[in-house]
C-alpha positions in Angstrom: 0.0 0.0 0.0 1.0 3.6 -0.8 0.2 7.2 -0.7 -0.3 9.8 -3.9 -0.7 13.2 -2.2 -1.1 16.6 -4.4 0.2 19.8 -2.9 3.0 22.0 -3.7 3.7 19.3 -6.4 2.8 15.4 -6.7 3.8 13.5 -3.8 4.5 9.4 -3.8 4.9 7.7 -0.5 6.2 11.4 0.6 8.8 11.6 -2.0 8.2 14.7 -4.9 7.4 13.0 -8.1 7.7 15.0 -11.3 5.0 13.3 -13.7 6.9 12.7 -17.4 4.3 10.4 -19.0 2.9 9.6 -22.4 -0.6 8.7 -23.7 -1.0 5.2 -25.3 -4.5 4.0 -25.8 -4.5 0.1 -25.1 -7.8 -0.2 -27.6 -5.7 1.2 -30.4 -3.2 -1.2 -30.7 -2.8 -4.9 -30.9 -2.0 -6.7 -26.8 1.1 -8.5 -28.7 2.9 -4.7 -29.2 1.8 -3.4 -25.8 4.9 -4.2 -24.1 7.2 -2.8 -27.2 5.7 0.4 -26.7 5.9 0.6 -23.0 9.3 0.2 -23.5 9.8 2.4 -25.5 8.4 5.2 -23.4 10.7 4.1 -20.4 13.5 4.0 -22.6 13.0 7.7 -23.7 12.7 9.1 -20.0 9.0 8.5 -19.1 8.3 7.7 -15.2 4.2 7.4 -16.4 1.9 5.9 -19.0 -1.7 7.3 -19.4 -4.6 6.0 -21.1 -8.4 6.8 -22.0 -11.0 4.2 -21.2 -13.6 3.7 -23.7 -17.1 3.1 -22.8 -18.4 2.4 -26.2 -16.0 -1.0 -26.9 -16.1 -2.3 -22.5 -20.0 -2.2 -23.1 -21.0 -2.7 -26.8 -24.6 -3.5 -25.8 -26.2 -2.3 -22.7 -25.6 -4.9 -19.8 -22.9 -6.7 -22.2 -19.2 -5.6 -21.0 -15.9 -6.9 -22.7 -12.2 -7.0 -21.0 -10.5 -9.1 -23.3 -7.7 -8.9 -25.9 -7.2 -5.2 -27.1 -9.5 -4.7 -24.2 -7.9 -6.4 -21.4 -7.0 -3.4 -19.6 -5.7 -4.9 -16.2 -3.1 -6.7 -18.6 -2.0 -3.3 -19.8 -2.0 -1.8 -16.6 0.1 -5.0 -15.0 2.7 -4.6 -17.8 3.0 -0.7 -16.9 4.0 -1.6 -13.3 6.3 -4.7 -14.0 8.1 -2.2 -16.3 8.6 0.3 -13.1 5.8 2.6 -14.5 3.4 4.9 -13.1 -0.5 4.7 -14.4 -2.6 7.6 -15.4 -6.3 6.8 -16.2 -9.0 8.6 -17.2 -12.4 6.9 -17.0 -14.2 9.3 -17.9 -18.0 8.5 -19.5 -16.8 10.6 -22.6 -12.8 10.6 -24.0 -13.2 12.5 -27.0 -9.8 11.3 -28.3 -10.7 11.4 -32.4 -12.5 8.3 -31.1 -16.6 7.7 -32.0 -19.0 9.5 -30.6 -15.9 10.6 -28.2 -16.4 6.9 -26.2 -19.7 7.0 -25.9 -21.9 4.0 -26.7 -24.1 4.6 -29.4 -26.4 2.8 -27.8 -27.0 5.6 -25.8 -28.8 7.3 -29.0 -31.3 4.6 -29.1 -33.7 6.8 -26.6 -35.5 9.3 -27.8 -34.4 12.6 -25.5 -31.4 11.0 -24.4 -29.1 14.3 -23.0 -25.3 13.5 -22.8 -22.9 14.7 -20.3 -25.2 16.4 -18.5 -27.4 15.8 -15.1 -29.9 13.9 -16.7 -31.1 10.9 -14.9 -31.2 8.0 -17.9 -27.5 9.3 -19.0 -26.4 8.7 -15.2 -28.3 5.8 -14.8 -26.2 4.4 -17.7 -23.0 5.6 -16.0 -23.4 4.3 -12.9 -24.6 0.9 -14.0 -21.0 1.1 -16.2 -18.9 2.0 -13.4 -20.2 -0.8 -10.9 -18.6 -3.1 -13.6 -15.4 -1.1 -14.6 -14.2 0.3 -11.4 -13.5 -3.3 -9.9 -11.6 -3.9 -12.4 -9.2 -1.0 -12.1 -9.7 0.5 -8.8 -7.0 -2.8 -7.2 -4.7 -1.0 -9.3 -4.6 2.0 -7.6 -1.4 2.8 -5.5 -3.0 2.9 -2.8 -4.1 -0.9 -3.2 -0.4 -1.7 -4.3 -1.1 -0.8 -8.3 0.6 1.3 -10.1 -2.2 4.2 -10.9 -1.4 7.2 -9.3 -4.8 10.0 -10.9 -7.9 9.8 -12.2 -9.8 12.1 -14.0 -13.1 13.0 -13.8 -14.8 14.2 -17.3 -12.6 15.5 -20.2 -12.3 19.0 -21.5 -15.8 19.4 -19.7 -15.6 23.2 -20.0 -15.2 23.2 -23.7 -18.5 21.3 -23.4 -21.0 22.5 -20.6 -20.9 24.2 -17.0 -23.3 21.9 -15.0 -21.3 21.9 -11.5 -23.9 18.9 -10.5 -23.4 16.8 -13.4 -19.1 16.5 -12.5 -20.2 16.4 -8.9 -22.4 13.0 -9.7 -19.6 11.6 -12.0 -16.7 12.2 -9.0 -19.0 10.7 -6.5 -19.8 7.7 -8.6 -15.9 7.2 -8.8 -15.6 7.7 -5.2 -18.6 5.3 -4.0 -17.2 2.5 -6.8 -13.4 2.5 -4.9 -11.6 5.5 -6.3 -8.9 6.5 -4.1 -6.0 8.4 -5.5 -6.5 12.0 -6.1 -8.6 13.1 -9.0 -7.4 16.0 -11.5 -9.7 18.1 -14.4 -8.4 18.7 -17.7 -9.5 21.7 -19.6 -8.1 23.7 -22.0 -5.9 26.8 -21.5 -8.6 29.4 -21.5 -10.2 31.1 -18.1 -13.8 29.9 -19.6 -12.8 26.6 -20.3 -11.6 26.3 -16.5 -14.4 28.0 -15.4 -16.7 25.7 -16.8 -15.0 22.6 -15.9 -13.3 22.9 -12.7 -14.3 20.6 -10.0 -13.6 21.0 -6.2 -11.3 18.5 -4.9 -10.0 17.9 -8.1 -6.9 19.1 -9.7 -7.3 21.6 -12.8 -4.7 20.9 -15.4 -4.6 22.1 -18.9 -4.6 20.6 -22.3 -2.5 22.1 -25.3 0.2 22.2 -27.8 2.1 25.4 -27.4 2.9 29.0 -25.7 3.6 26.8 -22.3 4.8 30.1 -20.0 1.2 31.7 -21.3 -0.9 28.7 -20.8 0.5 27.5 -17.0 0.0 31.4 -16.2 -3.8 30.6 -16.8 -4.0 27.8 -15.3 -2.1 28.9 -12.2 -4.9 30.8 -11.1 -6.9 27.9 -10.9 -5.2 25.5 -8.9 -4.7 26.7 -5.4 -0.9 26.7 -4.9 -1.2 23.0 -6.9 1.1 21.9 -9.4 0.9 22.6 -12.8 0.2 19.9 -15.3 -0.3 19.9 -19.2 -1.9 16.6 -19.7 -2.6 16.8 -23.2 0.8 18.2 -24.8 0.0 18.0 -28.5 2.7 17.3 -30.0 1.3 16.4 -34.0 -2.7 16.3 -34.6 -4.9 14.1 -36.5 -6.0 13.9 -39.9 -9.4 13.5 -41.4 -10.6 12.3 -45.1 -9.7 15.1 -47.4 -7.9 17.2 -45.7 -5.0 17.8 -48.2 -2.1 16.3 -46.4 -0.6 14.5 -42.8 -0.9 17.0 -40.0 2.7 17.5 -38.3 3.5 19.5 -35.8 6.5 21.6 -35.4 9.3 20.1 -33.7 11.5 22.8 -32.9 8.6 24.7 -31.1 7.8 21.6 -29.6 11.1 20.6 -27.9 11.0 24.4 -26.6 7.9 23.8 -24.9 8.2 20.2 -23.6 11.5 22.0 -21.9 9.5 24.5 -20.1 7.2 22.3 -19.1 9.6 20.1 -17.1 11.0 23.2 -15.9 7.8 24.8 -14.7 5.6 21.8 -13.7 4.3 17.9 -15.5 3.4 16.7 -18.5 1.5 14.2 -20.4 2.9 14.1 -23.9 -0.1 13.3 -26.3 0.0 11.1 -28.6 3.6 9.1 -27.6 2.1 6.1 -29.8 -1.4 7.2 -31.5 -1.8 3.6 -32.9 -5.0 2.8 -35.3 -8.7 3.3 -35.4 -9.0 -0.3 -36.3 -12.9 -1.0 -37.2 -14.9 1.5 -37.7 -14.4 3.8 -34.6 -12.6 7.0 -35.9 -14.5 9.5 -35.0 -15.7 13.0 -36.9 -15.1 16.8 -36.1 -18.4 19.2 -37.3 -17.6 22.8 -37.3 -18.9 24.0 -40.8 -18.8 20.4 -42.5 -18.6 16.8 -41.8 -14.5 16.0 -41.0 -14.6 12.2 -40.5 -11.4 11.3 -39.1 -9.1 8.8 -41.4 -8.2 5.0 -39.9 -4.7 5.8 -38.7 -3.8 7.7 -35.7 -0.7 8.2 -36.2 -1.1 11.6 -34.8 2.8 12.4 -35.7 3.2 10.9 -32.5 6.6 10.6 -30.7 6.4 7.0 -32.3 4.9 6.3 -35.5 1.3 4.4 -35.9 3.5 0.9 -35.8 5.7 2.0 -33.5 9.0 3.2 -34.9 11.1 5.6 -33.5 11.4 8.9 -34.8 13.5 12.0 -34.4 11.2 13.7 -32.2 11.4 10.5 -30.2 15.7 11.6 -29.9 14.7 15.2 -29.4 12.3 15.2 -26.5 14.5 11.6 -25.3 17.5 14.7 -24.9 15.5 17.2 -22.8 14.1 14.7 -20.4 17.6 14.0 -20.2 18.2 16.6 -18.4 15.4 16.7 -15.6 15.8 13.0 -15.0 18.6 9.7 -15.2 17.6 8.2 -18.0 17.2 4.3 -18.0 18.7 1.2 -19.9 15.9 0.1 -21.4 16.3 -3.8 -23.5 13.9 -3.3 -26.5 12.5 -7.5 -26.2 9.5 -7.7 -28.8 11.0 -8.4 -32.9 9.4 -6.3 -34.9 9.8 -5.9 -38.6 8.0 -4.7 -41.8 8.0 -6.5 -45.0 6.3 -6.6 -48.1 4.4 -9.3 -49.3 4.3 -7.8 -52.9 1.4 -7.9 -55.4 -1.9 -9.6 -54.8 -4.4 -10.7 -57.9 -8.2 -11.0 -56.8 -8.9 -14.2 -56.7 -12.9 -13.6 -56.1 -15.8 -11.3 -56.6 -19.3 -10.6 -55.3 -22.1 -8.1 -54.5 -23.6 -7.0 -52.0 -27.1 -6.9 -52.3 -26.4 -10.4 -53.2 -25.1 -11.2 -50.3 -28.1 -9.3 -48.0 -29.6 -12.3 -47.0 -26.1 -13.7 -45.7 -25.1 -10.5 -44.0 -28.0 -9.2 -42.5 -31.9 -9.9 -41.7 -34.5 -7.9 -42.9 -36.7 -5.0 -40.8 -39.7 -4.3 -42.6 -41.4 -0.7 -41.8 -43.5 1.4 -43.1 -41.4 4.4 -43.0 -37.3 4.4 -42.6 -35.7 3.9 -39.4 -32.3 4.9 -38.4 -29.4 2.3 -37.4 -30.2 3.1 -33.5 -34.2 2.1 -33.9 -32.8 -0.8 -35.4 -30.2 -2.0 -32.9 -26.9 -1.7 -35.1 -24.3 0.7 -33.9 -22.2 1.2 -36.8 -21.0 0.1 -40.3 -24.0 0.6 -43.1 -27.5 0.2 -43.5 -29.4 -0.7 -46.9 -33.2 0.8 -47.4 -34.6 -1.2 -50.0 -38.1 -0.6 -51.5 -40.0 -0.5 -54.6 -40.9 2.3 -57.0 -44.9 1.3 -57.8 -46.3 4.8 -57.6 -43.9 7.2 -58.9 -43.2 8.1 -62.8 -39.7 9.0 -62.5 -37.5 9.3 -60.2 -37.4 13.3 -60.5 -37.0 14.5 -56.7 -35.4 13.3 -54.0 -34.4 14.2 -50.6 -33.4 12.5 -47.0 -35.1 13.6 -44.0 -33.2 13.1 -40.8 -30.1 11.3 -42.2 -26.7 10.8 -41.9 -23.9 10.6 -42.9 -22.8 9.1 -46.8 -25.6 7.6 -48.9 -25.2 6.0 -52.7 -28.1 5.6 -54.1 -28.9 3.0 -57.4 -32.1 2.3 -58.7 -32.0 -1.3 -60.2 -28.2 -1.6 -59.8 -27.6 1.6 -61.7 -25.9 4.4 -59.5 -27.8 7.4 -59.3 -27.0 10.0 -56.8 -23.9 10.0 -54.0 -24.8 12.1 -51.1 -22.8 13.3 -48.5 -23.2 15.2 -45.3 -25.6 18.6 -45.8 -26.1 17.2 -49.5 -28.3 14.4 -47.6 -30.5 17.1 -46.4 -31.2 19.0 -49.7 -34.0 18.1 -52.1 -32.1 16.8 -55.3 -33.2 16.8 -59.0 -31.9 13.4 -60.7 -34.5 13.3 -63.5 -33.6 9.5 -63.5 -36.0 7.1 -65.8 -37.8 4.6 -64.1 -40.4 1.8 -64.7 -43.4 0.7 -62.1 -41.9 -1.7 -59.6 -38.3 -0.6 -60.2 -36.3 -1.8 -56.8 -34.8 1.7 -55.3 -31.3 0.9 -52.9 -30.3 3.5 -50.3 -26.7 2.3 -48.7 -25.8 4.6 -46.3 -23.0 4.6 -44.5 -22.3 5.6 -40.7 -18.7 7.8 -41.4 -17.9 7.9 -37.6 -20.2 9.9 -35.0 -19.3 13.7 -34.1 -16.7 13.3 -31.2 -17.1 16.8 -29.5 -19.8 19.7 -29.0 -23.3 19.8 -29.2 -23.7 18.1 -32.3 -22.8 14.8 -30.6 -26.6 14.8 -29.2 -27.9 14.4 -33.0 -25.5 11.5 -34.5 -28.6 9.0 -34.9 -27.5 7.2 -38.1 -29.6 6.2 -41.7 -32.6 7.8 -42.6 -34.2 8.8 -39.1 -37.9 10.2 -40.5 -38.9 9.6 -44.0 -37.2 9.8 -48.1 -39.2 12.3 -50.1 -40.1 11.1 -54.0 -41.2 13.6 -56.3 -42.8 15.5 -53.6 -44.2 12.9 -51.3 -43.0 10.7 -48.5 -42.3 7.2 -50.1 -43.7 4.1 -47.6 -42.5 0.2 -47.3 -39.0 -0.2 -47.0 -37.0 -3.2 -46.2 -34.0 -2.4 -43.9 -31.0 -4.3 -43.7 -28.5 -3.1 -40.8 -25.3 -4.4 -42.4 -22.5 -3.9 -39.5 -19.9 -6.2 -41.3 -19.1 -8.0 -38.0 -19.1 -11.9 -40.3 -17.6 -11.4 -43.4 -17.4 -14.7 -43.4 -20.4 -15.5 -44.2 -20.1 -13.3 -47.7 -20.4 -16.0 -50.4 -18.5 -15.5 -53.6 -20.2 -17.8 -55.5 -23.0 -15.3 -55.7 -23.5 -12.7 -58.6 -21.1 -9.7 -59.1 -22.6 -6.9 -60.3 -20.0 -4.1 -61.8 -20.6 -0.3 -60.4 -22.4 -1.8 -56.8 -20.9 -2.2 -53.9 -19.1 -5.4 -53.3 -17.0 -7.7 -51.8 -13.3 -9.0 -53.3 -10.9 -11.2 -52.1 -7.7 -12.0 -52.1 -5.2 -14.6 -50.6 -1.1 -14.8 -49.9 0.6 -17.0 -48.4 3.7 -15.6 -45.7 6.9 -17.6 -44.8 7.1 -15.3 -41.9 4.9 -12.4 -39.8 5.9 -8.9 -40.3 4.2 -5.6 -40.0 2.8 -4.6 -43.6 0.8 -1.9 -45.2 -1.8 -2.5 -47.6 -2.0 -0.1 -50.7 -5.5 0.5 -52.3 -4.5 2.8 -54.9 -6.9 3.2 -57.6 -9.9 1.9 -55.6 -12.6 4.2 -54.6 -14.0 4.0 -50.8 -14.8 1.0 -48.2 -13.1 -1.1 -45.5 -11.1 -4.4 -45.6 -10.6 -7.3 -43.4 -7.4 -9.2 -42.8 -7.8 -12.6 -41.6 -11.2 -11.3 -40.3 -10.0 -8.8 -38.2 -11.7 -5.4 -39.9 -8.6 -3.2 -40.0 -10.3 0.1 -41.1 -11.4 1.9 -44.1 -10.1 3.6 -46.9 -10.8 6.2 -49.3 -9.4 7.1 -52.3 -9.2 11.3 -51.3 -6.7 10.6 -48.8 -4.2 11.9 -47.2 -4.0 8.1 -45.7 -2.6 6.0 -48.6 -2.1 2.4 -46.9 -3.5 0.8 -44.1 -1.6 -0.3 -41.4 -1.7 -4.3 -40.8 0.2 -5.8 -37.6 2.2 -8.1 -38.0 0.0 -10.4 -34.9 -3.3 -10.0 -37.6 -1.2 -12.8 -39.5 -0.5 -16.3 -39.8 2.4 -18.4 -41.7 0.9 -19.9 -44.5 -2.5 -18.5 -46.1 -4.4 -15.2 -45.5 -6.8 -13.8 -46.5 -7.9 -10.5 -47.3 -11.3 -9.0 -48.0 -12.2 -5.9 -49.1 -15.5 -4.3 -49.0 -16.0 -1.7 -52.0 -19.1 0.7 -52.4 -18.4 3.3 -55.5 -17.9 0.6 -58.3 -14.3 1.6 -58.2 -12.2 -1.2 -57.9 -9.0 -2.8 -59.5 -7.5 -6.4 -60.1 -4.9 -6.1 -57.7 -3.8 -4.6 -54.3 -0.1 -4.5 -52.6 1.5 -5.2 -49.3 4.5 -2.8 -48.8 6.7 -2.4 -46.4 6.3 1.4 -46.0 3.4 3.7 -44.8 1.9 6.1 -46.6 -0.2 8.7 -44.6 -0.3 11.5 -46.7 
């Protein structure tokens, strides 16, 4: 047992501590690498590790929790202390962190009303029925118990968000009540609002950003109370999102300035030391004046790279903590490598809506109902119905949707509607027969991670699709989350131009880490070994996805990708370097 105390500065068992950590996120990177990148931050001068906690992949459905694999956190936070590391978690309900709906499960959507981060007694109820599950789980980890976590945090960046003083209050005390023992901090960003809104009594303010560290700790000095002063999120890169012209980097010169004042004036969290992947379809989106999905990798130009490598910023900052602490011998013990595999020929096709049956079962209704209504909490969802009553398809708009949607009407592509475009009434002046099938695929591009917007991220068609002026009835609904690719069957019909399924084998003498490239196909996800590594697009800046080497096998894998714009090629490659715009 142990003591954390915070007063002048950080205290353990007595002794000052100055807190050099970095942020890892467990969930985005495969358990087999955990250890390499722990490592790796000892190795460069780190006393700390700190991670998010996300809600969204511990509970998938309500009632249903899962702590295993990428999600075993007690693993990761046993390897943190066996390497002589401290533990920083943040629990928080919502993480933002570029990560959907900011942690939150989308589940949470499914009730009509449903306020988030808020005093409102169903989002509590949800929160405290979560942390009666989690908090045994991490809590024995605390130093106090013998563990290596020294803080908590209650919330995240909560004055960005909201002032309710009651709604922090009922989050600290469900933490409290459920075992939580060392001392609690706030994070907020640098701005006398911010900390206004999201300062918490009994907890420790600290700041979150990237820059202008004198300036920012003189703010956040006049919050704490004598307290020490803490950046917890130092952004040292930022991410990137689909489109945006090119891989975010930060400056490194400025950046090695600032982590040296830091550990001169106070503690630091370093965010992102590793950003890892948003394997699956959990990136999250940004919506300021347009939808900014977030791409798969999260590399984050992080202190390491997505897989891991050391860079020169990793040397640089390695240098100034240098000279605040002794650094360590660190023996690097995990072998990892990168190879290319080469060229790879398709060796099958198939469609989708061939493949409905396989992949999905069919919700009638009268009237479309978004992916919440129908259970599914991400992926795509299919509206099928029939055109008996309308001459033409000469109008059409989307009431209530979100996010992408491709339209076909009898397997001919017809409109491709994204974001605001959803919303507009649109003029296709598209032939049609009576009884001509209408498809609707739209797809879920990862929910709004932060702000006010993250209250209205129901996805699909959530009221009605207007035809020529009226509301259009009977639709069949097929929530298509892509968690069994295995059951696509490729001896079914392939359609050209609609979305569909291709796949392709190799076979590997050994495991190494590899990057797929998926230039000259148009926009979808892909699978390796049935692991769904992420998805791609073809406006970039992300080039390649990132494959672990742990996602193979020696001898034959397999490779499926899942293709929606009728934009597809013979071949893909797996190269040995990234490509991340």
């Amino acid at each position: 047992m142990g003591s954390v105390e915070i007063k002048d500065t950080f205290y353990v068992d007595g002794k000052p501590l100055k807190i050099i950590s970095g942020a890892f996120h467990y969930f985005r990177t495969v358990p087999e690498y955990w250890q390499d990148r722990l490592e790796k931050l000892k190795a460069m001068g780190c006393n700390t590790v700190e991670t998010y906690i996300p809600w969204n992949l511990h509970e998938p459905e309500p009632g249903t929790f899962c702590f295993e694999g990428m999600l075993d956190v007690e693993r990761f936070i046993r390897l943190a202390q066996e390497l002589g590391l401290y533990v920083i978690i943040r629990p928080s309900p919502y993480i933002c962190a570029e990560w959907e709906f900011g942690g939150l499960p989308a589940w949470l959507l499914r009730e009509d009303g449903m306020r988030l981060r808020v005093s409102y007694p169903p989002f509590l109820r949800r929160v405290e029925a979560y942390y009666k599950v989690l908090m045994p789980r991490i809590t024995p980890w605390q130093y106090t118990e013998g563990g290596p976590v020294i803080l908590m945090q209650v919330e995240n960046e909560y004055g960005y968000y909201a002032n309710d003083r009651a709604y922090l209050e009922a989050i600290r005390r469900l933490m409290v009540e459920n075992g939580v023992t060392v001392p609690l901090v706030t994070s907020d960003g640098p701005y006398p609002e911010s900390f206004n809104g999201g300062k918490l009594e009994g907890a420790l303010p600290t700041g979150n950003f990237g820059s202008r560290t004198k300036e920012r700790f003189a703010v956040l000095e006049k919050y704490t109370d004598g307290g020490p002063l803490m950046c917890t999120e130092f952004w040292v890169g930022w991410f990137d999102h689909w489109g945006n012209g090119g891989h975010m980097r930060g400056n490194l010169e400025e950046s090695v300035k600032d982590l040296d004042q830091m550990l001169e004036m106070g503690h630091v969290n370093i965010y992102m030391f590793e950003g890892g992947t948003n394997f699956g379809f959990m990136n999250g989106a940004n919506y300021y004046d347009a939808l900014t999905p977030d791409v798969t990798s999260y590399d984050y130009d992080g202190v390491l790279t997505e897989d891991g490598q050391i860079t020169e910023k990793y040397r640089r900052y390695r240098e100034v903590i240098g000279k605040y602490r002794e650094l360590p011998d660190v023996k690097f013990t995990t072998d990892i490598r990168r190879q290319a595999y080469g060229t790879l020929n398709v060796q099958a096709r198939t469609g989708l809506f061939s493949n409905l049956e396989n992949l999905s079962s069919c919700r009638e209704s009268i009237f479309p109902q978004s992916m919440e209504r129908l259970g599914q909490n991400y992926g795509y969802i299919l509206y099928r119905s029939s055109l008996d009553t309308e001459e033409g398809l000469h109008k059409i708009r989307l009431w209530e949707a979100n996010d992408r949607a491709n339209i076909w009407v009898e397997d001919r592509p017809v409109l491709t509607l994204y974001d605001r475009e959803l919303l507009e009434e649109h003029e296709p002046e598209y032939p049609t027969r009576k009884g001509d099938r209408l498809d609707i695929l739209v797809e879920n591009m990862g929910r709004v991670n932060f702000g006010p917007r993250m209250e209205h991220q129901r996805k699909g068609i959530d009221q009605c699709v207007q035809i020529n002026g009226h509301m259009h009835n009977r639709w069949q609904q097929y929530p298509l989350p892509l968690d069994h690719v295995e059951r696509v069957d490729f001896e079914r019909p392939y359609v050209e131009g609609t979305p569909s399924f291709h796949r392709f084998t190799f076979e590997a003498e050994e495991t190494a880490d590899t990057f797929l490239d998926f230039g000259g196909w148009g926009k979808g996800c892909a699978f390796v070994n049935g692991f769904h590594i992420g998805r791609f697009w073809e406006i970039g800046p992300q080039k390649r996805l990132y494959i672990p080497a742990p996602l193979l096998k020696k001898g034959l894998n397999e490779i499926i990708l899942f293709e929606t714009e009728g934009k597809t090629q013979e071949t893909i490659s797996l190269t040995d370097e990234p490509d991340i715009g």
